[in-house]
BALOBA-1460 file (C-alpha; in Angstrom, 3 decimals):
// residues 103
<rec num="1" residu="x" x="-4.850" y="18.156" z="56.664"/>
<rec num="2" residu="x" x="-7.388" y="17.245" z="53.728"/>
<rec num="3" residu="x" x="-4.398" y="16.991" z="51.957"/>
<rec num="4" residu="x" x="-3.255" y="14.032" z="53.424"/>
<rec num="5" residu="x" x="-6.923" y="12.321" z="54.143"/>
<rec num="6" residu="x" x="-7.406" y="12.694" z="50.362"/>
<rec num="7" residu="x" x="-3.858" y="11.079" z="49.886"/>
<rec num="8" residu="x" x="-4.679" y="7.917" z="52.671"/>
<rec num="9" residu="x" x="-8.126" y="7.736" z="51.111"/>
<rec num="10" residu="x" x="-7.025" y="7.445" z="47.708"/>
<rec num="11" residu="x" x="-4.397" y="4.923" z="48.588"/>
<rec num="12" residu="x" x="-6.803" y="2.801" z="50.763"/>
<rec num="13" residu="x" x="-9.646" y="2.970" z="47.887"/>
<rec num="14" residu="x" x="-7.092" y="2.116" z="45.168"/>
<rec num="15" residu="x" x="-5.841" y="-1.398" z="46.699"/>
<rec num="16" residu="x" x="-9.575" y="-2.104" z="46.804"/>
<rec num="17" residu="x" x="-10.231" y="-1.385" z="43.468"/>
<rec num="18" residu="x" x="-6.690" y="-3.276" z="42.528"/>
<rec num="19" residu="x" x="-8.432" y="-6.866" z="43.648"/>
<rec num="20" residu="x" x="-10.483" y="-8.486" z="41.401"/>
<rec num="21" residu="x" x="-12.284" y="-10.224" z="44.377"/>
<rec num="22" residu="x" x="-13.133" y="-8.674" z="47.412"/>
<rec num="23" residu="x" x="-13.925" y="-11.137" z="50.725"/>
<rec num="24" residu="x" x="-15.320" y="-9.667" z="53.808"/>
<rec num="25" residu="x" x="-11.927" y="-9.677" z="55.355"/>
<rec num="26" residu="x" x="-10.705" y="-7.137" z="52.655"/>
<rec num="27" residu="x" x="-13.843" y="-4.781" z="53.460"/>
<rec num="28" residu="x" x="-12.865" y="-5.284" z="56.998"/>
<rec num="29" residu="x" x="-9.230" y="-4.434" z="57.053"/>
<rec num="30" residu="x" x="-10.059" y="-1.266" z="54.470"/>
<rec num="31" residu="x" x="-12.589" y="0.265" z="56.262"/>
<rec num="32" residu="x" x="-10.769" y="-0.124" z="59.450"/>
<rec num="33" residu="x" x="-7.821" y="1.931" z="57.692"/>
<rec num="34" residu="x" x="-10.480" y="4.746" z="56.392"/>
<rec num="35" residu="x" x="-11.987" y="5.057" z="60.122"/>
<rec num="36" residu="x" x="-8.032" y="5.497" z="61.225"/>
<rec num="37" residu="x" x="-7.489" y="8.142" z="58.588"/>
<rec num="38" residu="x" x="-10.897" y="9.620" z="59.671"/>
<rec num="39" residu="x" x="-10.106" y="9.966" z="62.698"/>
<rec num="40" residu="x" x="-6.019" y="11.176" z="62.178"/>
<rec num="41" residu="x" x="-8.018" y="14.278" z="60.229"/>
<rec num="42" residu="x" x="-9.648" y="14.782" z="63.541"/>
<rec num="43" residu="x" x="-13.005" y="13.795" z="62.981"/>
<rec num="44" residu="x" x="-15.369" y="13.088" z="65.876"/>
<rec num="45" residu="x" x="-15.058" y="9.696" z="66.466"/>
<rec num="46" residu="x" x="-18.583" y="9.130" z="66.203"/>
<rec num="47" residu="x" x="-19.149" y="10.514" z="63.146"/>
<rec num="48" residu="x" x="-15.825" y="8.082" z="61.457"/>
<rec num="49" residu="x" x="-17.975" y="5.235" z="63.276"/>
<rec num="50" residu="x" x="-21.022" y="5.667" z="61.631"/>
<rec num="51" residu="x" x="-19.591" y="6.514" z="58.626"/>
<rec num="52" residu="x" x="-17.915" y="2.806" z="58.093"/>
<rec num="53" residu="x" x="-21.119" y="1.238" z="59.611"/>
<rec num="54" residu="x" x="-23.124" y="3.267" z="56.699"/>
<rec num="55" residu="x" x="-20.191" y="1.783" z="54.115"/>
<rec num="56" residu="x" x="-19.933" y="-1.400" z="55.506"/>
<rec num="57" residu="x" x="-24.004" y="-2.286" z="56.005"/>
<rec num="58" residu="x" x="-24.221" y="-1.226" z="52.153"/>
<rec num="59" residu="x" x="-20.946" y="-2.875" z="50.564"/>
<rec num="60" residu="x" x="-22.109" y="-6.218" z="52.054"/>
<rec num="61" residu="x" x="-25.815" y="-5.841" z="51.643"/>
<rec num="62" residu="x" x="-25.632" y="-4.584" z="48.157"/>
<rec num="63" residu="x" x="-25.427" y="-6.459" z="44.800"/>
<rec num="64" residu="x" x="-22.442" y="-5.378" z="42.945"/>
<rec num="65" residu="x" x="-23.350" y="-4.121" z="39.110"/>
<rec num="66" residu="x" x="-22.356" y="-5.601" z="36.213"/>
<rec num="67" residu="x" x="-20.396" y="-2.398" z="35.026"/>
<rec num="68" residu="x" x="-18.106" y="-2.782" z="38.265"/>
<rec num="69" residu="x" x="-16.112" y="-4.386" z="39.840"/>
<rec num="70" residu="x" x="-16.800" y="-5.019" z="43.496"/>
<rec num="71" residu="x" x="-13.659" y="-2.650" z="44.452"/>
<rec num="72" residu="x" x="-15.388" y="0.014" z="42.063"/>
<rec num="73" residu="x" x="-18.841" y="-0.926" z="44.043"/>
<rec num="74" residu="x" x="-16.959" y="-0.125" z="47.246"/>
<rec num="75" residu="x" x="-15.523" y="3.467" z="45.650"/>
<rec num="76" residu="x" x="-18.906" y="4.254" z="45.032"/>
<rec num="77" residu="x" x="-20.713" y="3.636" z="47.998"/>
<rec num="78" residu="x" x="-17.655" y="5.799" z="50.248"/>
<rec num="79" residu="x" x="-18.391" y="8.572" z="47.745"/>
<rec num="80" residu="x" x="-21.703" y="8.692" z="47.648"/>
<rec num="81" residu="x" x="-21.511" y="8.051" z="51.697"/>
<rec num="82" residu="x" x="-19.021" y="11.451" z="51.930"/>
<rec num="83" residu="x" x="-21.093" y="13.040" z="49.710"/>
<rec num="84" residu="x" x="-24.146" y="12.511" z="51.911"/>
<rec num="85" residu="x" x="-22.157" y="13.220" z="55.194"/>
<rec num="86" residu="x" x="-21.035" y="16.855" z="53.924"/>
<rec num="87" residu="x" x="-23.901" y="17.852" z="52.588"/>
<rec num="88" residu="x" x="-26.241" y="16.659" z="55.338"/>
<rec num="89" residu="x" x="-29.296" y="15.807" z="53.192"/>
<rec num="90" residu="x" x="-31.182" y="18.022" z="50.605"/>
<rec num="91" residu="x" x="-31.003" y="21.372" z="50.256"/>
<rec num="92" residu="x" x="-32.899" y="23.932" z="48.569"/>
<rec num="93" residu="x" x="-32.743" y="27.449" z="47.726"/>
<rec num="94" residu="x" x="-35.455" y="29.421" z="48.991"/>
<rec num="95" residu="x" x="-36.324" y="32.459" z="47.895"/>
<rec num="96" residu="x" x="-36.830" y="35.695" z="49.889"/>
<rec num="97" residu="x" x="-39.859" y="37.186" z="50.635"/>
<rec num="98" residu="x" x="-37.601" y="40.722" z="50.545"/>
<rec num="99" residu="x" x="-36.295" y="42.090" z="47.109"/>
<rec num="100" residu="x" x="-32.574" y="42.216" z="46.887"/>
<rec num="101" residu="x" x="-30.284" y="45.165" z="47.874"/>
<rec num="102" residu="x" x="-27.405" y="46.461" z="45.007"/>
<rec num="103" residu="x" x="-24.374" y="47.376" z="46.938"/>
């Protein structure tokens, strides 16, 4: 199943990243696709909704640097959205109070 997600993702991201302009139509009809695949994989469909509202609020609010193009732009902003979705903020490593056993 991630299999395939990773395959439609990959395939969606790469036509972005294939124009050398992107209009809001383009952001639009991409993101749409991801929140299909999203949900195909079985992801709650609330979670796929926010997820493109996260993307999409930052794609079109966000000044695209000079090192990118604005399909790179997009690529980055879906991976560093996923990234924050999986990992569900910061996390630490806290240490216990209680010394370690040796099995």
């Amino acid at each position: 199943m991630l299999e395939n997600l990773t395959e439609k993702l990959t395939g969606i991201l790469n036509k972005l990243t294939s124009k050398g302009r992107l209009t809001d139509k383009d952001i639009d009809e991409a993101l749409g696709m991801v929140r299909r695949s999203l949900l195909e994989a079985d992801v709650n469909f609330r979670v796929a909704r926010d997820f493109v509202a996260a993307v999409k609020a930052r794609a079109l609010g966000s000044d695209v640097l000079e090192s990118l193009t604005p399909g790179q732009q997009v690529v980055k902003i879906v991976h560093e959205e996923l990234t924050s979705l999986l990992t569900g903020g910061e996390h630490r490593l806290v240490p216990s109070s209680q010394p370690t056993n040796a099995i």
